[in-house]
C-alpha positions in Angstrom: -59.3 90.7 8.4 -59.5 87.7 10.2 -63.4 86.2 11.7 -65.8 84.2 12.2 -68.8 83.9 10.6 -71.8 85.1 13.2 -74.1 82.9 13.8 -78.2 83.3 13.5 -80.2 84.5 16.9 -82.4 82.1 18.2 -85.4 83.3 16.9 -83.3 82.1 13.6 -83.0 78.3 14.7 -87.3 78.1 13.8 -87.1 76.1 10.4 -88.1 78.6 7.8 -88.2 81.5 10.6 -89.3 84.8 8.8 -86.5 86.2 11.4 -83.8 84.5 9.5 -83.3 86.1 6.1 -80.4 84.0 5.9 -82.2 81.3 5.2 -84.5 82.8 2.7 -82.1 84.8 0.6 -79.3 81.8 0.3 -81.3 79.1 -2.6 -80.7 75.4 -1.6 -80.9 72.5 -4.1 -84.5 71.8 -4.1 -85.0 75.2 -4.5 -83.3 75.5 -8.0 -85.9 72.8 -8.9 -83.2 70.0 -8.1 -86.0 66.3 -8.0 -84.6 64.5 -5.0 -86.5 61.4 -3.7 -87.7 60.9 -0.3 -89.5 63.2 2.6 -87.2 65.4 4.3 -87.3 66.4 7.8 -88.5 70.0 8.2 -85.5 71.6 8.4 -83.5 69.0 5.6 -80.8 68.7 7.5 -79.0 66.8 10.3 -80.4 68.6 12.8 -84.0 67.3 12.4 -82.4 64.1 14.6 -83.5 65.8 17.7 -80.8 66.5 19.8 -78.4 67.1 17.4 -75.5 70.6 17.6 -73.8 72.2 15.0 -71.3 74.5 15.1 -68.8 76.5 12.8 -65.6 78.5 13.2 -64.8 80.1 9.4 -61.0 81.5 9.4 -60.8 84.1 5.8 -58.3 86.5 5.8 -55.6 87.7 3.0 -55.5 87.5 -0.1 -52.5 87.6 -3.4 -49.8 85.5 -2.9 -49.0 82.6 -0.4 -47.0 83.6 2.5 -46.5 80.4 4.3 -47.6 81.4 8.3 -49.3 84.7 7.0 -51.8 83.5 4.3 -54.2 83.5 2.3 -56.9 82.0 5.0 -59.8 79.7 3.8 -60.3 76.8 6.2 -62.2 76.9 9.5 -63.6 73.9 12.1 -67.2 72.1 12.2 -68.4 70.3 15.1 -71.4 68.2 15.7 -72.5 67.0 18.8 -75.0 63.7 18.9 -76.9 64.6 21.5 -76.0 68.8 22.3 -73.2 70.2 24.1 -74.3 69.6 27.5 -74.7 65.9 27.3 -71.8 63.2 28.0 -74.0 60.4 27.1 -72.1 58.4 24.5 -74.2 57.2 21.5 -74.0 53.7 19.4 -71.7 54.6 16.5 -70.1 52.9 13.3 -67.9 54.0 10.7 -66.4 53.0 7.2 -63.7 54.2 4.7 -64.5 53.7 1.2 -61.1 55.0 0.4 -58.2 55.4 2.8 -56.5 58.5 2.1 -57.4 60.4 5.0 -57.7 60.8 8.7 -60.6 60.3 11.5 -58.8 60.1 14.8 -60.7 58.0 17.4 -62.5 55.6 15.1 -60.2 52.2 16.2 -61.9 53.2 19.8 -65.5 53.7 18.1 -64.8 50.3 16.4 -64.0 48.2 19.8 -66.5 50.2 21.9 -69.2 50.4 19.7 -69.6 53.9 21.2 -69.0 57.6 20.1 -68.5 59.9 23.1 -68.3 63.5 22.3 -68.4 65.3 19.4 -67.0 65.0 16.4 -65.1 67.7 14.4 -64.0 68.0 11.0 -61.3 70.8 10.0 -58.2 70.7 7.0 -55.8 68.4 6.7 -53.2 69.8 9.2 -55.4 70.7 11.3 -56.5 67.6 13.0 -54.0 67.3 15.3 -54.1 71.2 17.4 -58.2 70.0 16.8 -57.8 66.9 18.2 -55.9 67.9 21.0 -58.1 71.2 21.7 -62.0 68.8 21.8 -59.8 67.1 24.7 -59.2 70.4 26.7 -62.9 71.7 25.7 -64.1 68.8 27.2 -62.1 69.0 30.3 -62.6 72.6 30.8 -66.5 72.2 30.3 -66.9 68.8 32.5 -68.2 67.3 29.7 -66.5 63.6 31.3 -67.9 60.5 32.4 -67.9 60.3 36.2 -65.2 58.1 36.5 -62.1 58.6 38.3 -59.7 57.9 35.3 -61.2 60.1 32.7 -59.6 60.3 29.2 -60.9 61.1 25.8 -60.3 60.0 22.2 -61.6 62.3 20.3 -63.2 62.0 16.7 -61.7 64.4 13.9 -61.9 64.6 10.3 -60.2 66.2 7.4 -60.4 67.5 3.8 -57.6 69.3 2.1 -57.8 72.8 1.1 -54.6 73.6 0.4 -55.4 74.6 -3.2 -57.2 78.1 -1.6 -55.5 77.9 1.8 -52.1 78.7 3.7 -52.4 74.8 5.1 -48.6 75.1 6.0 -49.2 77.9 7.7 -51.4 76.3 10.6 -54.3 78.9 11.0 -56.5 76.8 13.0 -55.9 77.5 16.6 -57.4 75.8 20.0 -59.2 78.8 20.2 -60.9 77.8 16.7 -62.0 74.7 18.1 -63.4 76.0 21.0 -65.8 78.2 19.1 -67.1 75.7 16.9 -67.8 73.9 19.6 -69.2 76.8 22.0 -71.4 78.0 18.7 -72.9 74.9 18.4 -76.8 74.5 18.4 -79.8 72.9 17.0 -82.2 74.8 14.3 -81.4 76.3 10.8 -77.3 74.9 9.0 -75.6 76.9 7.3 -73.8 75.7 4.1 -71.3 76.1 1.8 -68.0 78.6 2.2 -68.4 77.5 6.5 -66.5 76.1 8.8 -64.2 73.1 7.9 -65.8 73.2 4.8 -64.4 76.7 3.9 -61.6 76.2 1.7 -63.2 73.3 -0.5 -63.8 72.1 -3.6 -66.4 69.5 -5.0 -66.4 68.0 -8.6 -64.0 71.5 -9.0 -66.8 73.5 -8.7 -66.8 75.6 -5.3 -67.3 72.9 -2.6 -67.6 72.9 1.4 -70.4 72.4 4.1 -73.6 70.5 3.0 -76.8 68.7 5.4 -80.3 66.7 4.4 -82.3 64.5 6.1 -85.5 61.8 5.5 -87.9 61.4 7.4 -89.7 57.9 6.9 -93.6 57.2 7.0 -95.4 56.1 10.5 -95.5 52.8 8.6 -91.6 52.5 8.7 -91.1 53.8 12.0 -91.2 57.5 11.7 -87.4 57.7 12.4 -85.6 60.3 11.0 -82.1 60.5 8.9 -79.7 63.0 9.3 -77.0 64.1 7.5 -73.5 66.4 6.8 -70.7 66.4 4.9 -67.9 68.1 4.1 -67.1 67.5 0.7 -64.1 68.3 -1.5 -64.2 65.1 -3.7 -64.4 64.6 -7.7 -63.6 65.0 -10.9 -66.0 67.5 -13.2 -66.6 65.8 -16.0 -67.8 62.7 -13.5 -70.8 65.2 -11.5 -74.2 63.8 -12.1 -77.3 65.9 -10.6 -80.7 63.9 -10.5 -79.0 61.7 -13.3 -78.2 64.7 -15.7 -74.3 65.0 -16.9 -73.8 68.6 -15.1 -69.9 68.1 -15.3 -70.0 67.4 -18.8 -72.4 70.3 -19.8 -70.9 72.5 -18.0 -67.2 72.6 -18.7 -64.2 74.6 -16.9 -60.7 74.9 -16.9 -60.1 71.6 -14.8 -58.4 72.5 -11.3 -56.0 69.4 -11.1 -54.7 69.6 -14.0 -53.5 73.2 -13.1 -51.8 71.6 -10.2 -49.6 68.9 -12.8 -52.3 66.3 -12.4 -54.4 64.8 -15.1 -57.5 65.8 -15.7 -58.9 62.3 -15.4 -57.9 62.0 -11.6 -60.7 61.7 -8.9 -58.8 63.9 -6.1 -60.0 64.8 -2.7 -61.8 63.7 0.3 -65.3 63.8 1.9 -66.3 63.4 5.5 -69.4 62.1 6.1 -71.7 62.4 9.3 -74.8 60.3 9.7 -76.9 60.4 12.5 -80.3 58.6 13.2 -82.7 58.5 16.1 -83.6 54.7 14.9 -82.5 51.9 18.1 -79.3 51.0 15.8 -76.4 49.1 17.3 -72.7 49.4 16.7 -72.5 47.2 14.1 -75.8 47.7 12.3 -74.5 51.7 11.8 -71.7 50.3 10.3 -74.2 49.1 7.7 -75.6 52.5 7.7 -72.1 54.0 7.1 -71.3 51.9 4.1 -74.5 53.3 2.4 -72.7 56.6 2.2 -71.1 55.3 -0.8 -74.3 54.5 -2.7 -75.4 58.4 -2.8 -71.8 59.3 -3.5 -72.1 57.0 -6.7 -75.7 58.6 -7.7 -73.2 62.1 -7.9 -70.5 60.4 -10.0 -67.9 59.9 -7.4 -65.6 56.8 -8.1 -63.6 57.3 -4.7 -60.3 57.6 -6.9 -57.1 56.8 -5.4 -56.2 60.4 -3.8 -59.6 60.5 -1.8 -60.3 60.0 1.6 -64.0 59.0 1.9 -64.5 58.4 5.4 -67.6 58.0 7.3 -69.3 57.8 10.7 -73.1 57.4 11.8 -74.8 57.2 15.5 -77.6 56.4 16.7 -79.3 59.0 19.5 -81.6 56.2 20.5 -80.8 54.1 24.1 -80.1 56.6 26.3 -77.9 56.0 29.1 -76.5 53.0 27.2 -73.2 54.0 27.4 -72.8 55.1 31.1 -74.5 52.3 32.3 -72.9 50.3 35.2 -74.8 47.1 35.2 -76.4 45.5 32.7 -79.3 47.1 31.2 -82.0 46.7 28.7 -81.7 48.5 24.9 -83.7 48.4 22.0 -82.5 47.3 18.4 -84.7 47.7 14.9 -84.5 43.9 13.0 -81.5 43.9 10.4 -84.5 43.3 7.8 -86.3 46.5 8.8 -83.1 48.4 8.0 -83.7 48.9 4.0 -85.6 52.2 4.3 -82.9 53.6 6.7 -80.5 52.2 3.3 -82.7 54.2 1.2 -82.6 57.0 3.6 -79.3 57.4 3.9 -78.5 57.0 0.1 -80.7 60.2 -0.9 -79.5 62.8 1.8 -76.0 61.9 1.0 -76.9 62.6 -2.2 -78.6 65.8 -1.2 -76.4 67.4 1.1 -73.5 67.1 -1.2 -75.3 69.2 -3.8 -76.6 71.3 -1.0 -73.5 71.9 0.0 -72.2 72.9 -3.9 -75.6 75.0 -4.2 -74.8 77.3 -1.2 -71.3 77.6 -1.9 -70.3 81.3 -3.7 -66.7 81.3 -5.6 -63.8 81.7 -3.5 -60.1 83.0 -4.5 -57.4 82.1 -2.5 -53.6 81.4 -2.5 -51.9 83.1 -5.2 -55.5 84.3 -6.6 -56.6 80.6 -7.6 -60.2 80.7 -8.3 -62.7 78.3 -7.7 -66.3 79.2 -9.7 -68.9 78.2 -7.4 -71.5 76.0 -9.6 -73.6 78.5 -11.7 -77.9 78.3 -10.0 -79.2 79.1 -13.6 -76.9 76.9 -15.9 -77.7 74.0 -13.3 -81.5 74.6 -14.0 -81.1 74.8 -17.9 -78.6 71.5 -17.7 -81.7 69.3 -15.8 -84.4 71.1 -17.7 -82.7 69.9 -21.3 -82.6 65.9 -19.5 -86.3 66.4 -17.9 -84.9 66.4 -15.1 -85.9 69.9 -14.0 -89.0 69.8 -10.7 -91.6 72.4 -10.4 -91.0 74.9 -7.8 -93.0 77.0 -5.5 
């Protein structure tokens, strides 16, 4: 049967709310006794950057063999919205590819503007189009359009491939889709894992999809807070590094790409990356931010092979009304040389979220009853405990 994941009350969006058992059954990283640097936020995740909506549509239906237009289902749509759904104040933006084999629409706009205006969405590969097109009629329907007399919108959307568990052919993701991501967005508890765009996906060919963190730096630094998610369906096993420890290597599997007539060795895949900061960034300083994505992908093992798309985008919430202004007007901007703890940020919730992400994910069959093992909790701990690697935990 065909649905959507529900979503928590609102007594569940209250970090570590007693009314969300969600949260407290479903182990993240740091939980499994994962030793990740930094101070998160309270929640670890993007939306500790106050203002910040996320929403998820997860599409899972069928299962046995593909049926091209019938399925197996395992995709869905993520949306995140800078400053919440009911806001049409553009924030400062950047973004970077690392490697170019993939799509976020929007971003030549973003680059001239130095603005993001709406949300962004990330869904599967041929998806991004009915996506694309469907944030546009959201928008319109919702008057979510700056008051100008010749609206338009170019919206920002992502993609992963999942067409090694999903019916991509087949075009599940509807309008519709999109508009509930979007309507089911909020602020509060994440979920990760098998959600959303992230459904169908695979990281380091363990069980991959939806992953958040965040760092929160000392009064000293500023006090500004880092936020991140990705959707990640990148790398090669025998490449994964946790906390420095060879988990791809100790823990061996049948490797996926290979099964597909690809060698082993090949780094396949993509992973979005959203960053988003309440430090006074401009345009081309969270460019700089974006490029750091790459460092925490590096501390995981990823070498951004040839078949990935690593693409990346980061905003800034501070300056309001910046980017509806009419005259000039006054914004604020950090020093370029106060920028290397937002670096450092940035580097260890990528890092984070991405094993977050492989942490809350369970194992998934799809298309003609491929199955992708989700990476084992209690092997992980033994793997960091034999490289003293291994954190206490409460």
């Amino acid at each position: 049967m065909r649905f959507a994941k529900s979503l928590l009350t609102a007594a569940c969006f209250m970090a570590f709310s007693s009314a969300c058992p969600a949260q407290q059954s479903q182990p993240r990283a740091r939980d499994l006794g994962v030793p990740f640097e930094g101070t998160p936020g309270p929640l670890d995740a993007i939306t500790d950057v106050s203002g910040v909506e996320v929403g998820f549509q997860t599409l899972i239906s069928g299962s046995g063999k593909l049926v091209v237009g019938e399925g197996p289902v395992r995709t869905g749509v993520t949306a995140v919205f800078p400053r919440g759904k009911i806001s049409i104040d553009p924030v400062f933006a950047g973004w970077f590819t690392e490697n170019g084999n993939g799509e976020m629409t929007g971003t030549t706009w973003v680059e001239e503007s130095g603005f993001l205006t709406g949300p962004v969405l990330i869904t599967n590969t041929h998806s991004v189009g009915v996506v694309r097109d469907a944030v546009i009629d959201w928008e319109f329907r919702h008057g979510f359009q700056a008051p100008t007399e010749d609206w338009w919108s170019l919206p920002v959307v992502a993609e992963t491939w999942d067409g090694y568990l999903n019916d991509i052919n087949g075009f599940h993701v509807k309008p519709a889709d999109a508009f509930a991501a979007m309507d089911n967005a909020h602020g509060g508890y994440v979920e990760e894992g098998n959600v959303g765009g992230g459904t169908g996906m695979i990281c380091f060919e363990f069980k991959g999809g939806t992953g958040t963190a965040s760092r929160k730096l000392s009064d000293k630094l500023g006090g500004y807070t880092v936020g991140v998610l990705v959707q990640c369906n990148f790398g090669s096993r025998h490449l994964l590094r946790i906390a420095g420890a060879p988990v791809g290597r100790e823990i061996p599997g049948t490797p996926i790409w290979s099964l597909r007539g690809h060698p082993a060795v090949e780094d396949r895949g993509s992973i979005i990356v959203v960053v988003a900061t309440d430090a006074p960034l401009l345009p081309t300083q969270l460019k700089r931010l974006a490029r750091r994505v790459t460092l925490g992908l590096g501390r995981l093992g990823s070498i951004s092979g040839d078949g990935s798309g690593d693409i990346f985008i980061a905003f800034s919430t501070a300056n309001p009304g910046a980017g509806l202004a009419q005259k000039p007007t006054q914004i604020t901007m950090m020093p370029n040389d106060h920028m290397d703890s937002l670096f450092e940020a940035t580097v260890q919730a990528v890092e984070e979220a991405v094993v977050n992400a492989m942490v809350g994910a369970k194992t998934m069959t799809g298309v003609d009853n491929r199955t992708v093992e989700a990476l084992p909790h209690g092997r992980l701990r033994e793997v960091l405990k034999k490289y003293n690697r291994l954190s206490s935990v409460q």
